[in-house]
C-alpha positions as CSV (number, residue, x, y, z in Angstrom):
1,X,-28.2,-60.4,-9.6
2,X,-27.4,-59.5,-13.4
3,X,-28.1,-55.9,-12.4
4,X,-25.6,-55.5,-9.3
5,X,-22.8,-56.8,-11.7
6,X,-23.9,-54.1,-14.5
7,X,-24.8,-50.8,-12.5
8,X,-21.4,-50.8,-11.0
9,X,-19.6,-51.6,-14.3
10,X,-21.6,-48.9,-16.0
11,X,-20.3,-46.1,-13.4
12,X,-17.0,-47.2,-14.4
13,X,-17.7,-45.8,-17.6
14,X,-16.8,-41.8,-18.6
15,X,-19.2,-39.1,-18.2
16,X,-17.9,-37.3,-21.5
17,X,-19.7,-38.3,-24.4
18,X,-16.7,-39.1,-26.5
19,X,-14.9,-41.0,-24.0
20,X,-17.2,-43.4,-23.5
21,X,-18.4,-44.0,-26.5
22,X,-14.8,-44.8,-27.4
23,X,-14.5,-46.5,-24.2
24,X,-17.8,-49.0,-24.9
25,X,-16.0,-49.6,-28.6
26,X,-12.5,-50.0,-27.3
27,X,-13.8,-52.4,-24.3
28,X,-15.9,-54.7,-26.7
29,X,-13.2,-55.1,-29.5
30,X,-10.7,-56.0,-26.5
31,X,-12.1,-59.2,-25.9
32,X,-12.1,-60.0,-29.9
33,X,-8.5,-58.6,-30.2
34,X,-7.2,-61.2,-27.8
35,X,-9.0,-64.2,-28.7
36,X,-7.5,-63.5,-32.0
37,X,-4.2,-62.8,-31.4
38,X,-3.8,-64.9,-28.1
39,X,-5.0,-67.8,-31.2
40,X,-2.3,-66.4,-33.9
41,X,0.5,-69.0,-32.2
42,X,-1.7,-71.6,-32.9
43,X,-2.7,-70.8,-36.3
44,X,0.6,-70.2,-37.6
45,X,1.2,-73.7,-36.3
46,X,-1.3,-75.0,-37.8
47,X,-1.8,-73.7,-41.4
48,X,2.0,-73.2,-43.7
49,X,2.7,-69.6,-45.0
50,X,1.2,-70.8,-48.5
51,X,-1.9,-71.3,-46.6
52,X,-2.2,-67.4,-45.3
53,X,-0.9,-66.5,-48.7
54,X,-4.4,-68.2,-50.2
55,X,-6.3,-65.8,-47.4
56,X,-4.3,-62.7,-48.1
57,X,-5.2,-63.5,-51.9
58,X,-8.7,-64.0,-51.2
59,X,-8.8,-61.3,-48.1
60,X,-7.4,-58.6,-51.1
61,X,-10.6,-59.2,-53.5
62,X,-12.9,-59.6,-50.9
63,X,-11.8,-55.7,-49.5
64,X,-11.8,-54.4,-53.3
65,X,-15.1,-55.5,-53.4
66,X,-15.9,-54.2,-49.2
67,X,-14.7,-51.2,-49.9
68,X,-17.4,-50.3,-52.6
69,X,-20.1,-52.6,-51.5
70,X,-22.5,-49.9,-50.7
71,X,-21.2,-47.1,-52.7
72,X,-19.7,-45.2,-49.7
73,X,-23.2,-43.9,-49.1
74,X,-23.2,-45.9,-45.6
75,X,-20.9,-43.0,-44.5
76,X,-23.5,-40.8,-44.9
77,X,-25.9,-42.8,-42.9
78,X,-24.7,-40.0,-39.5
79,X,-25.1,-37.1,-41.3
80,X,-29.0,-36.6,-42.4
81,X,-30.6,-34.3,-39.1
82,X,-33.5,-36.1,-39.7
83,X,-34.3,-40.0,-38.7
84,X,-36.2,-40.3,-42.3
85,X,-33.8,-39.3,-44.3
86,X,-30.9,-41.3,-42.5
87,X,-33.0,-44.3,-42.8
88,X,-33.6,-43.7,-46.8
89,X,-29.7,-43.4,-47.0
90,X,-29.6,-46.9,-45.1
91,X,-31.7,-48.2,-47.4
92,X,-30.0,-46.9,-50.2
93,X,-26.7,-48.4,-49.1
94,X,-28.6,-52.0,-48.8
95,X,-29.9,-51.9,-51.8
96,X,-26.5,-51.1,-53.4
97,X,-24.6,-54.3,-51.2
98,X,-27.0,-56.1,-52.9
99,X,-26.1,-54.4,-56.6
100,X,-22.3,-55.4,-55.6
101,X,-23.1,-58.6,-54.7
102,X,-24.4,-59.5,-57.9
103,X,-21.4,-58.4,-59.7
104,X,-19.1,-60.3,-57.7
105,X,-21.1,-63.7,-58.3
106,X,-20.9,-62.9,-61.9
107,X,-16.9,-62.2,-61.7
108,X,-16.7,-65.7,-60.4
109,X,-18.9,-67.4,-62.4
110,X,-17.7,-66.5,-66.0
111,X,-14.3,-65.2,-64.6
112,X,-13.1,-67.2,-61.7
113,X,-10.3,-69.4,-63.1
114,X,-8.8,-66.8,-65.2
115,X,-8.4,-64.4,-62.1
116,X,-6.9,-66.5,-60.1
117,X,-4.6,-68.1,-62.5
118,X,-3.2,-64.5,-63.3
119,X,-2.6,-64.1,-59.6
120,X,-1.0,-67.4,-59.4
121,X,-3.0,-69.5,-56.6
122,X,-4.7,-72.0,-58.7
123,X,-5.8,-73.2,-55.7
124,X,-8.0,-70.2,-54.7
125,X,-10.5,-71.7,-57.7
126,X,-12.7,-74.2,-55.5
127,X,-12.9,-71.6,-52.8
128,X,-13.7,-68.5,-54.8
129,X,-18.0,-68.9,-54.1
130,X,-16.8,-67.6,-51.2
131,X,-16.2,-63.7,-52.6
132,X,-19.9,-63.0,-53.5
133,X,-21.2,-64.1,-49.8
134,X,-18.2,-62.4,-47.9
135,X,-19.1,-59.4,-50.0
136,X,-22.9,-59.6,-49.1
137,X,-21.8,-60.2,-45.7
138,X,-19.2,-57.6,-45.2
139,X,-21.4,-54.7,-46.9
140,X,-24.2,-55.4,-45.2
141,X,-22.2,-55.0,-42.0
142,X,-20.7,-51.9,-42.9
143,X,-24.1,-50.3,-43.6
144,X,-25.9,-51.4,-40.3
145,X,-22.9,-50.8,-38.0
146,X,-23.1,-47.4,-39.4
147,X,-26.9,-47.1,-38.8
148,X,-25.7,-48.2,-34.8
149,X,-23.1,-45.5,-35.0
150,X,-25.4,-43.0,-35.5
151,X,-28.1,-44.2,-33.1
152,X,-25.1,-44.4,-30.6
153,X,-25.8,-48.1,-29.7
154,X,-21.9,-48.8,-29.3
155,X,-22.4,-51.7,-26.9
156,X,-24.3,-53.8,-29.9
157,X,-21.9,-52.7,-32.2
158,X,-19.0,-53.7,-30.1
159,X,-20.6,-57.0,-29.1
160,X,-21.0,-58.1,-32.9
161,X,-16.5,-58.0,-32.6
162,X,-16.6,-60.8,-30.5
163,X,-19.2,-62.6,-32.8
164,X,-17.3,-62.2,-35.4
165,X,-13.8,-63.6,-33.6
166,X,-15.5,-66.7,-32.1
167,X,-16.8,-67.6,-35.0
168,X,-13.7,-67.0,-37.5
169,X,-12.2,-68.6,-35.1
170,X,-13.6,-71.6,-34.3
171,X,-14.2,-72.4,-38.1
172,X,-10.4,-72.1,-38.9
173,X,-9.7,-74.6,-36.0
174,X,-12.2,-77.0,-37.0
175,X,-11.7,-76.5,-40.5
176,X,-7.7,-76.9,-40.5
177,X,-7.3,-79.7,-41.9
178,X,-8.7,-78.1,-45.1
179,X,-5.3,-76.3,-45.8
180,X,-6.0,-72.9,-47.1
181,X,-9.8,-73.2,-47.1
182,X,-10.3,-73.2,-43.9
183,X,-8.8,-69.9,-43.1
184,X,-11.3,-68.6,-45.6
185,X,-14.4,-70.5,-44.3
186,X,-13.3,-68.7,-40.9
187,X,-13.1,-65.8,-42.9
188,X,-16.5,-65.5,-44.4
189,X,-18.1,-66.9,-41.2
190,X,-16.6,-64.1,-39.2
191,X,-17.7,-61.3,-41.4
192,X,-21.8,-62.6,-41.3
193,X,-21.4,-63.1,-37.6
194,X,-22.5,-59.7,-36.4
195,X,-24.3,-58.8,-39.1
196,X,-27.8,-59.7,-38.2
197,X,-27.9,-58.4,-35.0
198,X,-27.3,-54.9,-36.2
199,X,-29.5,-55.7,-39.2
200,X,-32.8,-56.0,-36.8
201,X,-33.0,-52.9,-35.7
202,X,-31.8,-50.9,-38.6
203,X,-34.5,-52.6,-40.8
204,X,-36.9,-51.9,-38.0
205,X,-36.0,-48.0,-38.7
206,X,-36.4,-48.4,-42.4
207,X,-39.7,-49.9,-42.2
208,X,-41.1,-47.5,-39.3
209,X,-39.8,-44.5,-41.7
210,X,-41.6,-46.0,-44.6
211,X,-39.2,-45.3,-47.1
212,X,-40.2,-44.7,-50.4
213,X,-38.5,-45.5,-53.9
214,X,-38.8,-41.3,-54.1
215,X,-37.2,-41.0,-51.2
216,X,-34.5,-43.5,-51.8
217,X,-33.4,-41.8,-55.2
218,X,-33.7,-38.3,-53.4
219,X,-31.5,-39.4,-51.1
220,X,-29.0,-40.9,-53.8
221,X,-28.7,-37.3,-55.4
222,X,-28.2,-35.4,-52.0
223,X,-24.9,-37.3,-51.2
224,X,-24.0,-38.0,-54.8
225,X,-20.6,-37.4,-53.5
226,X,-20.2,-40.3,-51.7
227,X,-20.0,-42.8,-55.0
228,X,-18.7,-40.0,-57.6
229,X,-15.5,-39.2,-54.9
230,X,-15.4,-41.3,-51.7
231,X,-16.0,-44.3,-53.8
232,X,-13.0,-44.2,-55.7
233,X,-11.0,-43.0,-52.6
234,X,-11.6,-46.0,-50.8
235,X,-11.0,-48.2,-53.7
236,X,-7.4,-46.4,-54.5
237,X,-6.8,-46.7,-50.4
238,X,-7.8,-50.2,-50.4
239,X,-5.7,-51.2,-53.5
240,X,-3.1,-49.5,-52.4
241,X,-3.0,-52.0,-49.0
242,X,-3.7,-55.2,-50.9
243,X,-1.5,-54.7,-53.8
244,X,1.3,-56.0,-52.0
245,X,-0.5,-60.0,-51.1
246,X,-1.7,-59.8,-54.8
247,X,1.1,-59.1,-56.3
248,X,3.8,-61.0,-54.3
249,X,1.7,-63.8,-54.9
250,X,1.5,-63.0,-58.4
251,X,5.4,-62.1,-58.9
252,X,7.2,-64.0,-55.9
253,X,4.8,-66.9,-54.6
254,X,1.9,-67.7,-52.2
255,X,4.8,-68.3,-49.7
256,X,5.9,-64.7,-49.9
257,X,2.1,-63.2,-49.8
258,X,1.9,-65.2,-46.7
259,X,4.6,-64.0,-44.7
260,X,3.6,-60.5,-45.4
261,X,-0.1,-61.2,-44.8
262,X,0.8,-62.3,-40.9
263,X,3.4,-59.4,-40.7
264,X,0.6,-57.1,-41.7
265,X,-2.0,-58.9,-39.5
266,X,-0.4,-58.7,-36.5
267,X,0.6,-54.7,-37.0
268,X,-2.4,-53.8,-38.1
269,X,-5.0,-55.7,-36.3
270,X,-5.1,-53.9,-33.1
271,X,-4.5,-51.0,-34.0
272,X,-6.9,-51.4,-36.8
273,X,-9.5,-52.1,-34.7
274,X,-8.8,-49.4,-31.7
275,X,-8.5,-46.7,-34.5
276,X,-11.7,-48.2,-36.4
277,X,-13.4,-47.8,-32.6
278,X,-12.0,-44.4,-32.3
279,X,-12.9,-43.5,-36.2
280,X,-16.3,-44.4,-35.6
281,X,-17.1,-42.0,-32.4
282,X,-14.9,-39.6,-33.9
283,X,-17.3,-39.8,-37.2
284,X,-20.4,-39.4,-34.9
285,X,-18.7,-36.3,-32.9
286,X,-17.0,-34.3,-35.7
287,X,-20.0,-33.4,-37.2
288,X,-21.6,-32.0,-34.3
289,X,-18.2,-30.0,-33.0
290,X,-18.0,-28.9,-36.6
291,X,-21.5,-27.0,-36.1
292,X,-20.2,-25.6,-33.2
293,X,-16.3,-24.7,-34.3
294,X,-14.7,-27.0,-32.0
295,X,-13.4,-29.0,-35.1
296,X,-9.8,-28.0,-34.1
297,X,-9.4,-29.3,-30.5
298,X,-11.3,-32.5,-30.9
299,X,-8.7,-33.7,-34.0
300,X,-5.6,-32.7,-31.7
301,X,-6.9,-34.6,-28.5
302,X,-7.6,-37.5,-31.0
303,X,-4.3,-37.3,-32.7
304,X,-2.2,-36.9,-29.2
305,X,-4.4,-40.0,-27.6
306,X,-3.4,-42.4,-30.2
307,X,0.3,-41.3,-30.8
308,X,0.9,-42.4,-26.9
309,X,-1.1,-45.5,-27.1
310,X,0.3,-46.1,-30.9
311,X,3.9,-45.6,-30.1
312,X,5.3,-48.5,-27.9
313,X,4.2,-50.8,-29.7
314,X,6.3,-49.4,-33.0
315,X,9.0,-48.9,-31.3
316,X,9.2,-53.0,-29.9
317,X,8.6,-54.2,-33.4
318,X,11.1,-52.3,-34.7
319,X,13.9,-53.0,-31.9
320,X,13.4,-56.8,-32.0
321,X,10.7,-57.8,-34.7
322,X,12.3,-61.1,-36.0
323,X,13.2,-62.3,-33.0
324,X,9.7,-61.3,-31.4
325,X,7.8,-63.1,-34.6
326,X,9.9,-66.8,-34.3
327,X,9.6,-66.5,-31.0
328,X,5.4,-66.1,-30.8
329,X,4.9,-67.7,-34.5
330,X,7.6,-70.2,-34.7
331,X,11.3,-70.2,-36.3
332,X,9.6,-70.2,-40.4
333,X,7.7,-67.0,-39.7
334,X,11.1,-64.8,-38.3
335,X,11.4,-63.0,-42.5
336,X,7.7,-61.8,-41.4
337,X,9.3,-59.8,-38.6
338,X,11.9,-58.6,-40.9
339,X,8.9,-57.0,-42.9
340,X,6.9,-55.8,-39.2
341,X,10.7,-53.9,-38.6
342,X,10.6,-51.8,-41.7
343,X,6.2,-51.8,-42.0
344,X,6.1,-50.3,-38.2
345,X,6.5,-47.1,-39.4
346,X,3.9,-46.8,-41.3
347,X,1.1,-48.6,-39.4
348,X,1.3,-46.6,-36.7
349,X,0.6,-43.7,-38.8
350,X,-1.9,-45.1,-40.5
351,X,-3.3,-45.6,-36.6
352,X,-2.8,-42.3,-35.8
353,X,-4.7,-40.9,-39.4
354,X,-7.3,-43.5,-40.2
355,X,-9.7,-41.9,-37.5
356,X,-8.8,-38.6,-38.8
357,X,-9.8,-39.5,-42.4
358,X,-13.1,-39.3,-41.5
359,X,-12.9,-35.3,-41.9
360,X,-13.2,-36.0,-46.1
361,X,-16.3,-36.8,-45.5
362,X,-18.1,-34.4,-42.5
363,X,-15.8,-31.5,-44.5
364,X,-17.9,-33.1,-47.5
365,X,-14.0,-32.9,-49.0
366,X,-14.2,-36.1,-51.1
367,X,-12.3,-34.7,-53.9
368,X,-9.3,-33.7,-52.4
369,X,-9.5,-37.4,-50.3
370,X,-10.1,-39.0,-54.1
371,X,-6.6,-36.6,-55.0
372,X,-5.0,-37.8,-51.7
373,X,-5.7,-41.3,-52.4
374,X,-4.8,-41.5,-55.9
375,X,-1.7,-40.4,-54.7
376,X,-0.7,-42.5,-52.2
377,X,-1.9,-45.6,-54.8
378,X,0.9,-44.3,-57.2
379,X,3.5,-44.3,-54.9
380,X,2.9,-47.6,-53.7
381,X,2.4,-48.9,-57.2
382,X,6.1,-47.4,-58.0
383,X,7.4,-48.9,-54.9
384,X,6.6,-52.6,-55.9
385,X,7.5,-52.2,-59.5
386,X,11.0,-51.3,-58.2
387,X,11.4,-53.7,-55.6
388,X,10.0,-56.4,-58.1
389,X,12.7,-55.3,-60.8
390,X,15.1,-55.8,-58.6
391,X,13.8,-59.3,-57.5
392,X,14.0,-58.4,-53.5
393,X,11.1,-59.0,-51.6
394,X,12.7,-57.1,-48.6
395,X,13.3,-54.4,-50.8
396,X,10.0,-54.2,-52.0
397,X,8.0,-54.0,-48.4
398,X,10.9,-51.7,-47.3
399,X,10.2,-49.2,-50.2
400,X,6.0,-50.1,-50.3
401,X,6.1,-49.2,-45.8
402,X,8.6,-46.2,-46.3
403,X,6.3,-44.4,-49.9
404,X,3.5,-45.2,-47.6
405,X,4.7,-43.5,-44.5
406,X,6.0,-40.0,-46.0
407,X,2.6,-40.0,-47.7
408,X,0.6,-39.7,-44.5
409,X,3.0,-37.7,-43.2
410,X,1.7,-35.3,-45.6
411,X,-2.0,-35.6,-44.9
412,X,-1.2,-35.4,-41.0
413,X,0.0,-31.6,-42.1
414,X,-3.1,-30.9,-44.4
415,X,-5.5,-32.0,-41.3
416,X,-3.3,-29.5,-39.2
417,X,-4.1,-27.2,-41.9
418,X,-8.0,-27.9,-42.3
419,X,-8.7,-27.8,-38.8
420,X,-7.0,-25.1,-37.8
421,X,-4.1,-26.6,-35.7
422,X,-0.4,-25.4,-36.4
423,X,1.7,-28.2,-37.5
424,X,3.7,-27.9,-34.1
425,X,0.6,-28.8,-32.2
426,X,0.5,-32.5,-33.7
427,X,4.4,-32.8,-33.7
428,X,4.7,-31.8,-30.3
429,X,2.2,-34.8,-29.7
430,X,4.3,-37.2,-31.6
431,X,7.7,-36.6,-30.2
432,X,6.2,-36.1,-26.5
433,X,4.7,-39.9,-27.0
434,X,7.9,-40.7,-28.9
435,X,10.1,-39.8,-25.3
436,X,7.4,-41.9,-23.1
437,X,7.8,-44.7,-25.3
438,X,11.5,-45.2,-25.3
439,X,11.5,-43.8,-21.5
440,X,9.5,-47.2,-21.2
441,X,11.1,-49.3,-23.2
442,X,14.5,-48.7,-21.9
443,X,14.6,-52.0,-20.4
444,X,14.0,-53.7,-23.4
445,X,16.3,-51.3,-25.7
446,X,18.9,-51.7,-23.3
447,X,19.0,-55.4,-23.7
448,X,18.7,-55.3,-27.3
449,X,21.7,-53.3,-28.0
450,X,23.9,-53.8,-25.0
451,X,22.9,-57.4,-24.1
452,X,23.7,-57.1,-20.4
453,X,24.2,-60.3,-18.4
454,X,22.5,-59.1,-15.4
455,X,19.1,-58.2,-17.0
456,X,18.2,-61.6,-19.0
457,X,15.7,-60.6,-22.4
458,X,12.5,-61.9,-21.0
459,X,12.8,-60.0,-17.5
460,X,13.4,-56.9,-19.7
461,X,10.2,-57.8,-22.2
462,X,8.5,-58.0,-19.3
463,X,9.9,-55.1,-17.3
464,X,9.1,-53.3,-20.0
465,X,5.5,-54.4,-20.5
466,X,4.5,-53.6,-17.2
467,X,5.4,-49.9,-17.6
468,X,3.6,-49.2,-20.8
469,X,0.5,-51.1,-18.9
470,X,1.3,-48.9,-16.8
471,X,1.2,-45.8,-18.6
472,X,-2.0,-46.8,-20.9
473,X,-3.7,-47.2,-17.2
474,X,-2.9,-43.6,-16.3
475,X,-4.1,-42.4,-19.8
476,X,-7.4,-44.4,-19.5
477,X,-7.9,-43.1,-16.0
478,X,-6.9,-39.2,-18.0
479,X,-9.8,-40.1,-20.4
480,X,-12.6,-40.6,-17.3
481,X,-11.7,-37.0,-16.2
C-alpha cells in the first residue's frame, strides 16, 4: 500500500539532477516552514516582545559560537574525490564541535553573569547552560547534514527540518508559561532534533573508513583554509547579523531586540531556509560543473530562480509591512513591520546571494570571502554606532538593512565577474522578476495607494496571492523540464 502512494510521488519528482535535489530539500523544509510560521500568531500571543528579545540575545551567542563550531572544515566534507578522505574530514569537524563545545561551557561557567549583564538581560543568567548544548547540538548538525549533502541523501536531510520544527515547537507551547525560557528550551530542543538521525550513518562511514589520528591531521593541513579564512568569514558574517539583537538589547532594551528579532524571523526564515536548500545542492553541484566549465550558467539559472521566487514577497512587505505584522502578530508588534519595510531589501538579497557564497569555498577563494566579510562587518558596525548616537532605533535598522544591501550588491557583481557572466546577465534577471512581481501584485499595490471602494484590502491580498501561487506553479512546473 505504502509503495503505491510513494512510486507515483517519486515520478513527480525532476529528472535533472539539480532540480530534484533542490526539489527533495525545498519539499521537506516546506512542511517545517509552515508549522512554524502558521505557529508565529500564536507565539507572538503568547510570549511579550521582552521575551523574543531574551531568544534573539541567546539565538546571537548561540550562532557566534555555530558558526565556528567545527572550524568550517564541515564545508569541506563534499570536496575530497575520495570516500576516505571525506570521512577523515568528517571526523575532523566532530572532533572540533566537540573542542568548541568545551569552550562555550567554560565561557558560562566562569563568565556567564558578567556577559550577560554587559548585554543587559540579567535574565538570560539561569538559562545560559543552554549555549554549550545548543552549540554541541547545532555543530554536530552542521557536520553530518554536510556528510548527507555529499552522499546526496536529501530526503533524510530534509526530514530532520520537520524534526526540528515539531520539536521547537511543541517545547515553546508547553513551556510558555516559563516567559523567555521557554522559547529557548524550544530553541535547543529544535537544533538536537535532527541531529542523530544524520549522525548514524555518517559515524557508520567513519568507522567503515577506519580513520586514523594520521589521517585526521592530514586531512586538517589539506584544507587548512577552511579555519585560517572561512572561519573568520563566517564569524564576521554572523556578527554582522546578530549585532543588531545584542546590541539593541545592550543600548535600547530587550523590548527593542525583540521587535527586531520577529521582524527578522519572519523575513528571513523562509527564505533562509529555501536558499539554505538551494545553497546546499548548489555546494554539491558547483564543484562538479566547475570540473567541467559550466560554472557560469549554473550561477545565472540559480541567481534568476531565486530573484522570481524572492521578489513578491519583498515587494508586499515593503508596500504594507505594519499593517501586515499587527494584523498576523497583533497591534504591539506593528514597529516590527516598520523594520520588515526598510530590512526587505536586503533579505531578499541575502536570498538571492547566500547560495552563491558557496563559490569562496569550491573557488577555494576564502581570502577574498574573509576580505568581503570583514567588510560588510564594518559597515554594519558604522551603521549602529550612528543610529545609536542619534538615539533612533528606526534609524538604526534603516541604516544597518540599507549598508547591508549595497554591500551584496557588490558581491552579486564580483560573482558575475568570477564566473564569467556579464553583469547584464544577473540584472536582466532581477528587473525581469522585479516586472512579474509588481505585474502580480497590482491588486494589492493598487489598494494600497489608491484605496478603491470597489476592491476591499483582503480580496486584493488575496487576489494577489493567488497569482504569485500562480506564477511559482508555472516556475516549479519550468524546473521539471
Amino acid at each position: 500500500m505504502l509503495n503505491r502512494l510513494v512510486i507515483p510521488a517519486r515520478r513527480l519528482l525532476p529528472t535533472h539532477a539539480f532540480a530534484r535535489g533542490v526539489s527533495v530539500l525545498v519539499g521537506g523544509t516546506a512542511g517545517a516552514q509552515l508549522l512554524t510560521i502558521a505557529a508565529a500568531p500564536l507565539l507572538t500571543r503568547l510570549y511579550a516582545p521582552e521575551d523574543f528579545g531574551l531568544l534573539a540575545v541567546y539565538g546571537g551567542l548561540l550562532a557566534l559560537f555555530t558558526v565556528v563550531a567545527s572550524g568550517r572544515y564541515q564545508l569541506a566534507i563534499p570536496l575530497p574525490e575520495t570516500e576516505r578522505e571525506a570521512a577523515e574530514v568528517l571526523a575532523l569537524s566532530l572532533a572540533v564541535v566537540g573542542l568548541t563545545t568545551l569552550v562555550a561551557l567554560l565561557l558560562v561557567v566562569l563568565g556567564g553573569r558578567t556577559l550577560v549583564a554587559a548585554l543587559g538581560v540579567p535574565s538570560l543568567s539561569p538559562w545560559l547552560w543552554l549555549l554549550p548544548l545548543g552549540v554541541a547540538f547545532a555543530g554536530g548538525y552542521q557536520a553530518v547534514s554536510h556528510w548527507s549533502v555529499r552522499t546526496r541523501a536529501f530526503t533524510a536531510l530534509a526530514s530532520t527540518r520537520i524534526k526540528q520544527s515539531l520539536a521547537l515547537l511543541a517545547i515553546q507551547f508547553i513551556a510558555s508559561p516559563l516567559g523567555g525560557g521557554g522559547l529557548l528550551l524550544g530553541h535547543a530542543a529544535g537544533q538536537g532534533a535532527g541531529t542523530l538521525t544524520l549522525a548514524r550513518p555518517a559515524l557508520r562511514a567513519v568507522a567503515e573508513h577506519r580513520v586514523t589520528v594520521a589521517g585526521v591531521w592530514a586531512a586538517a593541513r589539506r584544507y587548512r583554509k577552511f579555519p585560517l579564512y572561512s572561519s573568520w568569514s563566517g564569524l564576521f558574517n554572523t556578527l554582522g547579523k546578530q549585532l543588531p539583537p545584542l546590541l539593541f538589547a545592550a543600548l535600547f532594551s530587550p523590548v527593542a531586540a525583540g521587535l527586531y528579532a520577529l521582524a527578522h524571523r519572519v523575513l528571513a526564515m523562509p527564505m533562509t531556509l529555501i536558499g539554505e536548500a538551494v545553497g546546499k545542492v548548489f555546494f554539491s553541484s558547483a564543484a562538479e560543473a566547475h570540473r567541467r566549465g559550466e560554472l557560469g550558467p549554473l550561477v545565472a539559472r540559480v541567481h534568476a530562480i531565486l530573484a522570481h521566487i524572492a521578489m513578491p514577497p519583498a515587494i508586499v512587505l515593503m508596500a504594507i509591512g505594519p499593517d501586515l505584522f499587527a494584523l498576523v502578530f497583533g497591534e504591539r508588534w506593528r514597529e516590527a513591520g516598520e523594520f520588515a519595510r526598510w530590512m526587505a531589501p536586503w533579505i531578499y538579497l541575502v536570498f538571492m546571494t547566500s547560495p552563491l557564497s558557496h563559490l569562496f569555498s569550491v573557488l577555494e577563494r576564502q581570502g577574498q570571502g574573509l576580505v568581503f566579510q570583514a567588510l560588510l562587518l564594518g559597515v554594519r558596525v558604522v551603521a549602529i554606532a550612528i543610529g545609536a548616537f542619534h538615539d533612533d532605533l528606526l534609524l538604526t535598522v534603516a541604516l544597518f538593512s540599507l549598508g547591508s544591501a549595497a554591500c551584496w550588491i557588490g558581491f552579486l557583481v564580483w560573482i558575475a565577474r568570477l564566473t564569467g557572466n556579464p553583469p547584464r546577465v544577473l540584472a536582466t534577471a532581477t528587473l525581469t522578476a522585479l516586472g512579474w512581481g509588481l505585474a502580480l501584485l497590482s491588486p494589492l499595490l493598487v489598494t494600497g495607494w489608491l484605496a478603491p471602494a470597489w476592491l476591499p484590502w483582503s480580496a486584493a491580498l488575496s487576489l494577489s496571492a493567488l497569482l504569485v501561487g500562480a506564477r511559482y506553479f508555472l516556475l516549479f512546473r519550468r524546473a521539471y523540464q
